[in-house]
Structures are given as C-alpha cells and as structure tokens.
TORDRENTOR-519937 format. One record per residue (C-alpha): x, y, z; residue in three letters. Coordinates in Angstrom, 1 decimal. Layout:
// residues N
((X Y Z) 'ALA')
...
This chain:
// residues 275
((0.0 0.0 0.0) 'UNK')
((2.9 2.2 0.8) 'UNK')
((4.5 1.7 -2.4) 'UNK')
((1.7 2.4 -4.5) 'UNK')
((0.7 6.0 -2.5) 'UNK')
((4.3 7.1 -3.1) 'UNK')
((4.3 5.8 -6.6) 'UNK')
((1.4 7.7 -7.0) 'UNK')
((2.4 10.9 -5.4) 'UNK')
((5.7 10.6 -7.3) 'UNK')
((3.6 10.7 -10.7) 'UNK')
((1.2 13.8 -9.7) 'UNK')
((4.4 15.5 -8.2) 'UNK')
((6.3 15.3 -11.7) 'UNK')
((3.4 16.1 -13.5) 'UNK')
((2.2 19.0 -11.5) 'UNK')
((1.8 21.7 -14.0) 'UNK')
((3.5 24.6 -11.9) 'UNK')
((6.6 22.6 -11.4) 'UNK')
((6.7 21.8 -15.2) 'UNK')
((6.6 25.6 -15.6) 'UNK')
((9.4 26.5 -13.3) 'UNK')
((11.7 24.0 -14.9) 'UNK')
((10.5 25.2 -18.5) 'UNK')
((13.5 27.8 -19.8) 'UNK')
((11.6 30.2 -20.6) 'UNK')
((11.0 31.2 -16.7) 'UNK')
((13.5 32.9 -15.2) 'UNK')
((13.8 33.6 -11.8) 'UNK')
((14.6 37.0 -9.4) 'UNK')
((15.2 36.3 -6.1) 'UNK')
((14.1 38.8 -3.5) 'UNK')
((13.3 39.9 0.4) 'UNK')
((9.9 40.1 1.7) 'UNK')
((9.3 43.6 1.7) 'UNK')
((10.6 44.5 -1.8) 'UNK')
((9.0 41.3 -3.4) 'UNK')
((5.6 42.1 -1.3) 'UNK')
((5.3 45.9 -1.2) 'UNK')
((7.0 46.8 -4.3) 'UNK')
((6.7 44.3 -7.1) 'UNK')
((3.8 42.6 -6.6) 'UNK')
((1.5 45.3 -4.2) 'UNK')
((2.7 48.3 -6.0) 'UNK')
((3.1 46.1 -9.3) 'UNK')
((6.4 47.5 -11.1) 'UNK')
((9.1 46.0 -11.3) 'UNK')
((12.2 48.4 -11.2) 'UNK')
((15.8 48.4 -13.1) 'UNK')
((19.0 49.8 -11.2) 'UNK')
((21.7 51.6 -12.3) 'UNK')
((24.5 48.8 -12.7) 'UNK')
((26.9 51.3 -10.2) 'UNK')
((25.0 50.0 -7.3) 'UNK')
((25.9 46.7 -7.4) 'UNK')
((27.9 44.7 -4.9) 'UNK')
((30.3 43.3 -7.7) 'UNK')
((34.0 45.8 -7.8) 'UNK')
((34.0 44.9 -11.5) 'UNK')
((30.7 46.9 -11.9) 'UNK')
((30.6 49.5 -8.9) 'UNK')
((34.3 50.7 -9.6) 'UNK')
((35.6 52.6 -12.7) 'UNK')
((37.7 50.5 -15.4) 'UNK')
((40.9 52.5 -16.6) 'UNK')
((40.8 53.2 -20.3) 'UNK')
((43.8 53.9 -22.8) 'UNK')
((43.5 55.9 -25.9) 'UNK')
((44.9 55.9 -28.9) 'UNK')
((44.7 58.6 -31.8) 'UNK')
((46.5 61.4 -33.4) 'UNK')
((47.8 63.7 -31.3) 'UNK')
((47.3 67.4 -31.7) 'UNK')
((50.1 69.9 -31.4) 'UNK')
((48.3 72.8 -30.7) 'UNK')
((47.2 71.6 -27.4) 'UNK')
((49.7 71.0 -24.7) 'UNK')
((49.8 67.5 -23.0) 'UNK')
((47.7 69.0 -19.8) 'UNK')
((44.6 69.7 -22.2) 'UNK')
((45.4 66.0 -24.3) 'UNK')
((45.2 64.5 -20.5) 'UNK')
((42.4 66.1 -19.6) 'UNK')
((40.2 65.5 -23.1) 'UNK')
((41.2 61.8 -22.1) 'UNK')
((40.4 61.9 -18.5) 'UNK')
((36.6 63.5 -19.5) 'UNK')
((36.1 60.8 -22.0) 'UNK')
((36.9 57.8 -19.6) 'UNK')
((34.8 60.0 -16.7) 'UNK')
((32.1 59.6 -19.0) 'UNK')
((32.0 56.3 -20.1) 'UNK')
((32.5 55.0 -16.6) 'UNK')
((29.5 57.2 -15.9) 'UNK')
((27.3 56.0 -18.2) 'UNK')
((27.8 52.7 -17.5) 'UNK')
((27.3 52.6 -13.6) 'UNK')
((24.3 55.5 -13.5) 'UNK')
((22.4 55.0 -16.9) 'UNK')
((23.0 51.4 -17.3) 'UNK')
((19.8 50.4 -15.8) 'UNK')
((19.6 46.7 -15.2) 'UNK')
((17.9 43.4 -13.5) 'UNK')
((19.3 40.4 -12.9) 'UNK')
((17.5 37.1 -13.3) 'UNK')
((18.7 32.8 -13.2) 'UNK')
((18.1 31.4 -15.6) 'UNK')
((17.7 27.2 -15.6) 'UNK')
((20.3 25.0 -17.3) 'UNK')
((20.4 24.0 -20.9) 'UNK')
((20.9 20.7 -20.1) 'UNK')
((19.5 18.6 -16.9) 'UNK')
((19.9 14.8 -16.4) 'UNK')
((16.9 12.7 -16.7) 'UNK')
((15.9 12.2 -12.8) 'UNK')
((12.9 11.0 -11.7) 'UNK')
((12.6 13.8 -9.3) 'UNK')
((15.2 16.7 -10.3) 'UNK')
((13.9 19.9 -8.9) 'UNK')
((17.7 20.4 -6.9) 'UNK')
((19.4 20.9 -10.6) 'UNK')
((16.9 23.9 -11.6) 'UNK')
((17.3 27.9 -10.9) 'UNK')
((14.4 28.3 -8.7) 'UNK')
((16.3 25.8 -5.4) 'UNK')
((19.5 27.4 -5.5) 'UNK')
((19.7 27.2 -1.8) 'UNK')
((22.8 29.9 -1.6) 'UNK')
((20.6 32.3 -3.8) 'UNK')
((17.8 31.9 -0.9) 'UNK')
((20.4 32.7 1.8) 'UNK')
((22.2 35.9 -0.3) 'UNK')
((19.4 37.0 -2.1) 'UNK')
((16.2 35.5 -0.4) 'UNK')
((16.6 36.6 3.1) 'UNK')
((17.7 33.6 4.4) 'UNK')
((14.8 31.6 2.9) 'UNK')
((12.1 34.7 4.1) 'UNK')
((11.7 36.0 0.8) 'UNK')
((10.5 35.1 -2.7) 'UNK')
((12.0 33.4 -6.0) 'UNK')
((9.4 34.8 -8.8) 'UNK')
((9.5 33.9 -12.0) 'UNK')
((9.5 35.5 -14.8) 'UNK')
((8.9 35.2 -18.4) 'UNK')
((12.1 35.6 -20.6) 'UNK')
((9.7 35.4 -23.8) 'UNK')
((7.0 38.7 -22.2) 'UNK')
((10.1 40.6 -20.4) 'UNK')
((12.2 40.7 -24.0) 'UNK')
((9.4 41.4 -25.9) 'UNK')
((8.6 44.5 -23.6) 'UNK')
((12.0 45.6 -23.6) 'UNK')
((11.8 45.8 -27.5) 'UNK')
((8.5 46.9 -27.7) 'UNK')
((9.6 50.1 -25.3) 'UNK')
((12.8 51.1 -26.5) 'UNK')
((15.4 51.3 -29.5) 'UNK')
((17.8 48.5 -30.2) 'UNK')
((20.5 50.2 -29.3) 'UNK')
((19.0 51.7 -26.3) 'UNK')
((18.9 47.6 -24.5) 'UNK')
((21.2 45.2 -24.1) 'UNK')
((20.2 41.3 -23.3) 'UNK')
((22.0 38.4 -22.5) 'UNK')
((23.5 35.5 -20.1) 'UNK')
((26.9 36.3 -18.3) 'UNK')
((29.7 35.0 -19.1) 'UNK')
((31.9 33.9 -16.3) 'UNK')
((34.9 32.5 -18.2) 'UNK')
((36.1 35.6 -20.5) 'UNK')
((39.6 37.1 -19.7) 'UNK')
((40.8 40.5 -19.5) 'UNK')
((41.5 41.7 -23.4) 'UNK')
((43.3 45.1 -22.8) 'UNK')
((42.2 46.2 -26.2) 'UNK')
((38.8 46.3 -25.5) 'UNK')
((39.8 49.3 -23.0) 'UNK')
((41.6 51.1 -25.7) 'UNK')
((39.4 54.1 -26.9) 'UNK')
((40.6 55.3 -30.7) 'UNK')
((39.8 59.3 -30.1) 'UNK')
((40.0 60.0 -34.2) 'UNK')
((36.9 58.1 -34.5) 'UNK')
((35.0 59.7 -31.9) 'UNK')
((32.6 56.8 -31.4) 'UNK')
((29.2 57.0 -30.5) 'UNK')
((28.9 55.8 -26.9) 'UNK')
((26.1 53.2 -26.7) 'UNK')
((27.9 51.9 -30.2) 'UNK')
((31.4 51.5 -28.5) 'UNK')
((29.2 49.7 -25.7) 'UNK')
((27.3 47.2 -27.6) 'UNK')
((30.8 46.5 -29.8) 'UNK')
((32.2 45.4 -26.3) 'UNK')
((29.1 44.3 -24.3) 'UNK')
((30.6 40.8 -23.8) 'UNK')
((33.8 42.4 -22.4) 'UNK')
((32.5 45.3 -20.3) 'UNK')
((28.7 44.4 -19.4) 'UNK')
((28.0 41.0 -20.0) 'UNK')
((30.8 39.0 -17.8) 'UNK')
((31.4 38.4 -14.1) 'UNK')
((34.5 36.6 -11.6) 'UNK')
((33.9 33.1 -12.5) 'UNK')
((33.0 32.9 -8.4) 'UNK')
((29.7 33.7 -9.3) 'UNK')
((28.8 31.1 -12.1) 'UNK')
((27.0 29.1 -9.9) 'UNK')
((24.2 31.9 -10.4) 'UNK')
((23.9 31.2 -13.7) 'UNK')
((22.3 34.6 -14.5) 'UNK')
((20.5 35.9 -17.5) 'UNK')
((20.8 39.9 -17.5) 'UNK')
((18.7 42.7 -18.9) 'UNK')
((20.2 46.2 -19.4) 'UNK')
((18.4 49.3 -20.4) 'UNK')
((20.2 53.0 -21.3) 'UNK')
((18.4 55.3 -19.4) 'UNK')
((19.1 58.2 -17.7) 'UNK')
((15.8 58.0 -16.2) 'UNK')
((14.1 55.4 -14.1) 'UNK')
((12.9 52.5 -16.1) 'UNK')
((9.9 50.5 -14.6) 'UNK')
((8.4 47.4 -16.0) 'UNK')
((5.0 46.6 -14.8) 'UNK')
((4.9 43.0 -12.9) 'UNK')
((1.7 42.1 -14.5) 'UNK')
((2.9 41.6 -18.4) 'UNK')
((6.2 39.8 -16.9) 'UNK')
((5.5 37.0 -14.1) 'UNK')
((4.2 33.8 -14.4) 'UNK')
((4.7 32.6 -10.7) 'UNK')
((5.4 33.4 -7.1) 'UNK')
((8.0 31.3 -5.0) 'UNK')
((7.9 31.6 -1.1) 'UNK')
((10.7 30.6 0.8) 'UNK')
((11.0 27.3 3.3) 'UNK')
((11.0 30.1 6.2) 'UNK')
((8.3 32.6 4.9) 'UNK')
((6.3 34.4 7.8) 'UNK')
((2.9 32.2 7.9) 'UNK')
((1.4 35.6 8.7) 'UNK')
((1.7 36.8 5.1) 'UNK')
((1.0 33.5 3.1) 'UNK')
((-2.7 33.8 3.0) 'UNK')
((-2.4 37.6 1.6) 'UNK')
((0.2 36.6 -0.9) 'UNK')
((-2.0 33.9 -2.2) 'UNK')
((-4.4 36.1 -2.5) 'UNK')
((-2.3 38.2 -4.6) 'UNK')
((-1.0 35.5 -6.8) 'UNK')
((-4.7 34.3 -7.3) 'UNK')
((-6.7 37.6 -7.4) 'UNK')
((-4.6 40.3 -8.9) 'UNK')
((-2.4 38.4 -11.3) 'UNK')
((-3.7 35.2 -11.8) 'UNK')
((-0.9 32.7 -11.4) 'UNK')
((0.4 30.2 -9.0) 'UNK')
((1.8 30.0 -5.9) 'UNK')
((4.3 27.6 -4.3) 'UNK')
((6.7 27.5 -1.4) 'UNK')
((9.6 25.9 -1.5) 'UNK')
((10.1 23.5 1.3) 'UNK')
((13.3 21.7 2.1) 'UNK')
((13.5 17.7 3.3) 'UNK')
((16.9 16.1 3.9) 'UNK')
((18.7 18.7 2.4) 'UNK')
((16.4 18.2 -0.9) 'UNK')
((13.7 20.8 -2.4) 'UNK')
((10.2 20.4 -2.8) 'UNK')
((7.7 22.6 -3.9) 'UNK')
((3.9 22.6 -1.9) 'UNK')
((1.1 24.1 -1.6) 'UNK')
((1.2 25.7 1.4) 'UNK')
C-alpha cells in the first residue's frame, strides 16, 4: 500500500503543471526579500531596473581605466590632451554605472539529467541564492517570463537603447577592449554594444553558480516594467512568515492570476507545496 501511494504521489508531483513551468526555460527567476518582493513588485506592481553602479560586484561599482589611442594634436599641450582623455573615460564610466539600468534574473540549465525527481538541478532551489538573495529563505524566488520581459523591452525602446544576454563567467581581460581610438569619436552606446561581452555582459567566475540571465536598459531616467505583463509565478521561501501566506496567495490568485508555491526543504532536498 505504501508503495503504490508514493508511486502515485511521485507521478502527480512530476506532473504537477506549476513545477513543469518553473523547470520550463523560458522562466527565469529574481530572487528577492519580503518587503521588496511584497510591497514593491507585486502590491505596488512595477518591477524596477537599477543603475549597474550599485551593485555589490567591484567589476561593476568601480571605474575601469581606459587607454586611448589617436592622433595627437600639437596645438594643445599635453595637460589639455590628459584632460580630453580623463573627460572621455569620466564619462564612459559614468554611463555605465548610472544609466545602465539593469535586473538580474537565473536562468535554468540547458541541459539537466533525466531524474525522476530533479527539482535540486533547476534555478528556482539554489539554496545559496535563498540565503544571499532570499533573506535567508524569508523571501520570494518569482518567476518571470524571458519570452514577455524581452518582448517588452523591444517593444519600449530602440535596439540600441537595450542590451540582453547570459553572463559569461569565463572571459579574460583583453586590454584592447579598454583602448578608446579618439580619431573616430565613437558613439557611446555603439562603443558599448561593440564590447558588451567584455564590459557588461561577464562576471569573476565565483559567481557562475548563479547562472544569471541579464537585462540592461540605457536610461538616464528610471525604467519601470509593470509586474503584470512579466511573471508567471510566485515562490515563497521554506522560512516565509505564515502571517503573510494567505495575503500573498491572495495576490498570486486575485490580482495576477498565477500560481503559488513555497519551497520547502527535506533532507537537504527541495520540494515545492502548496502551502
């Protein structure tokens, strides 16, 4: 009898529609504390983009040192060459950590072994992403759709005005791609798409296990997405306040129309229920 209830709850577990969303990749998932997941993206419904500067990562918050290279002029003394240079990297270094608006998201891996019961190998139970990012297991995972949240982006702004992609944790430092040829006076968001791989899109290979999808928008004003056309599911930590999981439900069900799970944890193995 005991073989064929867990057989049985084996099969409805695998088959349960929410978790076959969540391991689909086209969800991608932004992990979150309470209050900014509750009040802010779901109550208040917008879903912001930070400027890249305030990150916690010294390759993004700190300014990269950029050579030049060009025909010098004689007219101007090598004070006024230095400082043309010095404004130029000032302002690149600007751009990219105030109007370089972005959100970071995991994505799931391409490829997953075929286990009966798996959910420890997808992007939505990365237990050190809980702790860090999650509020020690307090907060919320929600996921997103990377299909609605691109074609949003696109639909809002000019293609040079957004960049999209996964990091790459594994590219090394190519010093010409911090050269800066002054005769071609470049246009800035050109020079920056030319080297997005190099200068936006990579991270210390200590972070790969976050396996992050990124989405960057030029702005020198806020840029807000509303959380309605983007989520497809709400993800409530093993530790979530019981206080709040009846109005969170509520939120998921009422205002939005999409599931809710929490994430529960078993012999160091994740498990999504209902409650």
């Amino acid at each position: 009898m005991t073989k064929k209830i867990t057989k049985h709850y084996k099969t409805e577990y695998e088959n349960d529609p929410v978790r076959l969303l969540l391991k689909n990749n086209d969800s991608v998932f932004h992990y979150c504390k309470l209050n900014v997941g509750l009040e802010n993206i779901l109550y208040d419904g917008i879903f912001k983009l930070f400027p890249l500067g305030e990150t916690n990562d010294p390759w993004e918050y700190k300014e990269k040192n950029f050579g030049f290279i060009g025909s010098y002029t004689p007219d101007n003394n090598d004070a006024e060459e230095s400082k043309k240079m010095n404004s130029k990297k000032k302002d690149l270094n600007d751009f990219m950590r105030i109007h370089a608006r972005f959100s970071s998201f995991c994505c799931n891996p391409i490829s997953i072994p075929n286990q009966p019961i798996n959910d420890h190998l997808y992007s939505f139970t990365k237990s050190r992403m809980w702790s860090q990012y999650g509020e020690n297991h307090r907060g919320l995972c929600l996921s997103f759709s990377r299909r609605k949240l691109e074609n949003y982006i696109i639909s809002k702004y000019s293609e040079k005005r957004y960049i999209i992609g996964n990091i790459n944790y594994k590219i090394k430092n190519d010093y010409k791609k911090f050269i800066i040829d002054l005769d071609k006076n470049e246009d800035m968001l050109d020079y920056l798409h030319k080297n997005k791989d190099h200068l936006l899109l990579r991270k210390n290979s200590d972070y790969i296990s976050e396996d992050e999808y990124r989405i960057i928008v030029f702005s020198s004003k806020p840029v807000e997405l509303p959380t309605s056309e983007i989520i497809n599911a709400i993800i409530i930590g093993d530790r979530f306040p019981k206080i709040y999981i009846d109005l969170i439900k509520n939120i998921a069900e009422n205002k939005y129309s999409i599931p809710c799970r929490k994430l529960i944890w078993s012999n160091g193995m994740p498990y999504l229920t209902n409650s």
